[in-house]
N, C-alpha and C positions, 0 to 999 in steps of 0.2 A: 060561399065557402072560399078562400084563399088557397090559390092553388100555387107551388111555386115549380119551376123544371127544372132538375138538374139532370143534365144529359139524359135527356127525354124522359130521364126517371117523376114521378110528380110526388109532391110530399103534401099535407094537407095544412090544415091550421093545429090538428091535435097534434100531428108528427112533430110542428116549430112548436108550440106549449111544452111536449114532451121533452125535446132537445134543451130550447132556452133551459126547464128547469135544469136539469142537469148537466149544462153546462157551468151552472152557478155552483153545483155542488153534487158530484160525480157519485158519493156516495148515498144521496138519500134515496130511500125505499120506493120501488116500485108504488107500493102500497098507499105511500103515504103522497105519491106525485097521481094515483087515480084517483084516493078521493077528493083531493084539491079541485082536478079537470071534471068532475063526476064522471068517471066511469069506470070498467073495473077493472083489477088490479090484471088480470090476462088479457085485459086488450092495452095495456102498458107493453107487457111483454112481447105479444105479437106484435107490438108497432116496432119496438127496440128490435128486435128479431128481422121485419123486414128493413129495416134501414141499415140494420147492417149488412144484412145480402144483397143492399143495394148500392153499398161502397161507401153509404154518407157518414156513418160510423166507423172511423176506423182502428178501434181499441179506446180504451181511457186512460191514462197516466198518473200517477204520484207529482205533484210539484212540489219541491225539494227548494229551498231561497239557498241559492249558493254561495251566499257570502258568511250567512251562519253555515252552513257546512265546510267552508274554510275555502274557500274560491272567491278569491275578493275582485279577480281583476275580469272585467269582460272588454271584448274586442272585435271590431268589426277588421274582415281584410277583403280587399279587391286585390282578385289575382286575376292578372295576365297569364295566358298560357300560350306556349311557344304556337301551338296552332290549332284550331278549333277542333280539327280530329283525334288530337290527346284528352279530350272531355271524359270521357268514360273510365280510360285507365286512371287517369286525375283523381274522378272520383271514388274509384273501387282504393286507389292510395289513402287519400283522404279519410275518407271512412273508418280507416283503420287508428286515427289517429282518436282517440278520447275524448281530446278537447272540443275536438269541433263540434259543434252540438245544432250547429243549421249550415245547410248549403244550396249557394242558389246559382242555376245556369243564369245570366243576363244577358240582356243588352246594353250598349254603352259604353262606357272606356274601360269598365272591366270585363272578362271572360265567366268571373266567378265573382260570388260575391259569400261569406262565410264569418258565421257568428263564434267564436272562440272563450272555453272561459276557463281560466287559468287562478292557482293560489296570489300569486304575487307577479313582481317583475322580470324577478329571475327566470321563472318557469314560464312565463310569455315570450321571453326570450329564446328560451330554448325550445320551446314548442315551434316559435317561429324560425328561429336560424337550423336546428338541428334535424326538425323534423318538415316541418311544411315544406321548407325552401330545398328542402332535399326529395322531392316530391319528382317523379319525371316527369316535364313536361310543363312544370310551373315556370317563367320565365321571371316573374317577379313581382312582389308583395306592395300593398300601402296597407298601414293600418292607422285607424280609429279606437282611440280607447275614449270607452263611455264611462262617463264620468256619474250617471245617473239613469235607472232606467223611467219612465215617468208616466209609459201607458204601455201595456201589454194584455190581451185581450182576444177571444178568437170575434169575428163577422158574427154582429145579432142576426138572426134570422129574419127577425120581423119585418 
């Protein structure tokens, strides 16, 4: 049997089968992902049940293509910040802002690293100049506009 650790936690071969499917498609039925695996539709649920009190689940989500929802522009920014001890306040600021929809402590020549996604140019503008850059503690922005995204996808388990 295929054992794998996640922080000491162990998950088996039916917990990856369980996941992989529903990863592919969040909505399909317990029911119909046991009798795939053959087994039954409560030992679905008891697995989903422990992995989520195990932290490996952590919710499921709606994905939404943001450019048919009228969000056409997305953007990568490396932010410098005055000094690595503003992190926190940074990002309880940040957070507050909409747009940003991922944020990453790094290493490297940025302090932060943050996915943005905005209607157009004007409002990446203003997201950037009026709001981000007014941020305390942000010393200063580069950004990246993506011009395509071309692989998005969470870690197979397998």
């Amino acid at each position: 049997m295929l054992k794998k650790e996640t922080q000491n936690l162990e998950i088996d071969n039916l917990d990856i089968q369980i996941l992989t499917q529903l990863m592919h498609d969040a909505t399909k039925p317990y029911t119909e992902i046991a009798k795939e695996l053959i087994v039954s539709g409560g030992t679905v649920h008891v697995r989903m049940k422990k992995l989520a009190d195990m932290g490996i689940i952590r919710g499921s989500h709606l994905i939404i293509d943001p450019r048919k929802a009228g969000y056409d522009i997305t953007a990568f920014l490396g932010i410098y910040l005055e000094k690595g001890s503003l992190y926190k306040d940074a990002v309880e600021q940040l957070s507050k802002i909409k747009e940003v929809v991922e944020l990453h402590y790094t290493t490297g020549a940025y302090s932060m690293f943050a996915k943005i996604t905005c209607r157009d140019t004007d409002h990446l503008r203003h997201v950037l100049n009026e709001e981000i850059q007014a941020v305390k503690g942000i010393q200063r922005t580069e950004t990246l506009i993506s011009l395509e995204e071309s692989i998005k996808r969470q870690i197979e388990l397998i």
